[in-house]
C-alpha positions, 0 to 999 in steps of 0.5 A: 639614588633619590635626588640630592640638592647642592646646598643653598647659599644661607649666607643672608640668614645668618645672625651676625656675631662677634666670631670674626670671618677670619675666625670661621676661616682658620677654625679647628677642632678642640683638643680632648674634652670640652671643658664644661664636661672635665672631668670626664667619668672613670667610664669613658670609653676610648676607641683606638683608630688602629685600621682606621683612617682618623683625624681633622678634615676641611668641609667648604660650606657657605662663606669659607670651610668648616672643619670636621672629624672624619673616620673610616677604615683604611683600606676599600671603599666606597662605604656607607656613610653616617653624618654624626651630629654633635652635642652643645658640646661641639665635636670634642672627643667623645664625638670623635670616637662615635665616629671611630666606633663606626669606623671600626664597623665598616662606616666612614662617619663624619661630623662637621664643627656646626657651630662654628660661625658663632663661636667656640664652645669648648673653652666654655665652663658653664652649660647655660653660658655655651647655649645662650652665647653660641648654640641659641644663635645657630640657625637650623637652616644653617645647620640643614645646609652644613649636613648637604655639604658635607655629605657633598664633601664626603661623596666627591672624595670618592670614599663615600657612598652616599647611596647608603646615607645615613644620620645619628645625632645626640641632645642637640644633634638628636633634634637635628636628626628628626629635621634632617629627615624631613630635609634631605630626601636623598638620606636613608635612615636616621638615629635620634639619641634624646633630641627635643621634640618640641618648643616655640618658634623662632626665626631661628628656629621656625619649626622642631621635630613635630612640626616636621614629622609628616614630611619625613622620608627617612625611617628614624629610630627615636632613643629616649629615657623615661627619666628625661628631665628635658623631654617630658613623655608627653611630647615623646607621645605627640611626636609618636602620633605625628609620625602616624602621617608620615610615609616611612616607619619610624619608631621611639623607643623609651628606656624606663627610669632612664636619664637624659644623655644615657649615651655620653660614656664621660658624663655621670649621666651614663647608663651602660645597660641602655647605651648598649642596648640602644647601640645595638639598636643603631647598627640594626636600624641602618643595616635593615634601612639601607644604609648596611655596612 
């Protein structure tokens, strides 16, 4: 297993905010959907946790505990893992039933409430209110950290391998991903669904995926649409040469005429054509780089 650092303390890093230590403290996960995505679309998939063992977990990270949703299946163990990265949108339901759909394939998958410090997204109606109030104020170094402790988390439970480690992420959490790699050397594989590439450093933060592409030492399949408003092609290609210099095989797939969040089941912006062909694609991609159920 290739060596795995305990996460650092952060806590000086860390802006300062109007979501109080006992907020942080006593946090927990929304209930359904994030109210800027209601309501949800006819074409929600729901994953039921028959066989699974399914629900809210406490995650100990610096300066308190974090909470979680974590699924796996119910009976055996120790099982390959995956880290789910949330959207802005925090871990609402759509979230939580990724996590479920790789449960029911053998995973124990987890993802951790990563904005919690700075706030609660999902009583927040408006998209550019949750990002310029909570999400613009989420350092990556706090982001970075929260992964190694959960992964931590989930290898001292007993039920985790963290042998076969591996991460996904979607928008937000695709980013995450791609820097996820370059970070944790003791992670396998990673999957980035349409997570920005590229942007102006900040203190916060102070490097994207294509700063970081040489240092990556996880293979990582990067899923994107052609049709991104967000991510112009331009920097998909930037990142593609980048990755020329770093020394595992990663590989972007870009789907044509295709939009940003083509993955999210509950929004208009789902694509199902693509969404199953890049899920396919995930389950590949893990199974082939070590991190196989």
């Amino acid at each position: 297993m290739k060596d795995f650092t305990p996460p650092p303390d952060i806590a000086s890093l860390l802006p300062r905010s109007d979501f109080t230590r006992r907020d942080f403290i006593g946090a927990t996960l929304a209930v359904g959907f994030a109210l800027a995505v209601r309501p949800v679309g006819a074409e929600t998939i729901t994953t039921d946790s028959d066989g699974l063992e399914a629900g809210e977990v406490r995650i100990p990270v610096t300066g308190g505990e974090i909470p979680g949703y974590r699924a796996m299946p119910a009976h055996g163990g120790p099982f390959a893992t995956v880290l789910v990265v949330q959207e802005i949108f925090g871990v609402h339901e759509h979230i939580r039933d990724v996590c479920r759909r790789l449960a029911k394939r053998g995973y124990l998958a987890i993802a951790p409430e990563l904005f919690v410090r700075q706030g609660d997204v999902s009583e927040l109606g408006d998209v550019q209110a949750i990002i310029s109030t909570v999400v613009s104020m989420v350092p990556d170094s706090q982001v970075l950290s929260d992964l190694d402790a959960t992964a931590a988390w989930a290898g001292a439970t007993g039920s985790a391998d963290l042998e076969r480690l591996g991460i996904t992420g979607f928008c937000w959490g695709g980013r995450i991903v791609w820097l996820y790699a370059a970070h944790n050397p003791a992670l396998r594989a990673g999957v980035a669904w349409y997570g920005r590439l590229t942007g102006a450093a900040t203190a916060l933060q102070p490097r994207h995926p294509v700063d970081v592409a040489a240092r990556i030492t996880a293979p990582v399949l990067g899923l994107y649409g052609a049709a991104d408003q967000g991510i112009p092609l331009q920097t998909v290609e930037q990142m593609r040469s980048a990755l020329k210099a770093a020394k595992v095989g990663c590989e972007i797939v870009v789907y044509p005429d295709t939009p940003h969040g083509f993955h999210a089941d509950y929004r208009p912006s789902y694509r199902p054509q693509q969404a199953a062909d890049a899920w396919a694609r995930l389950l590949e991609w893990f199974a082939a780089h070590g991190v196989a159920a």
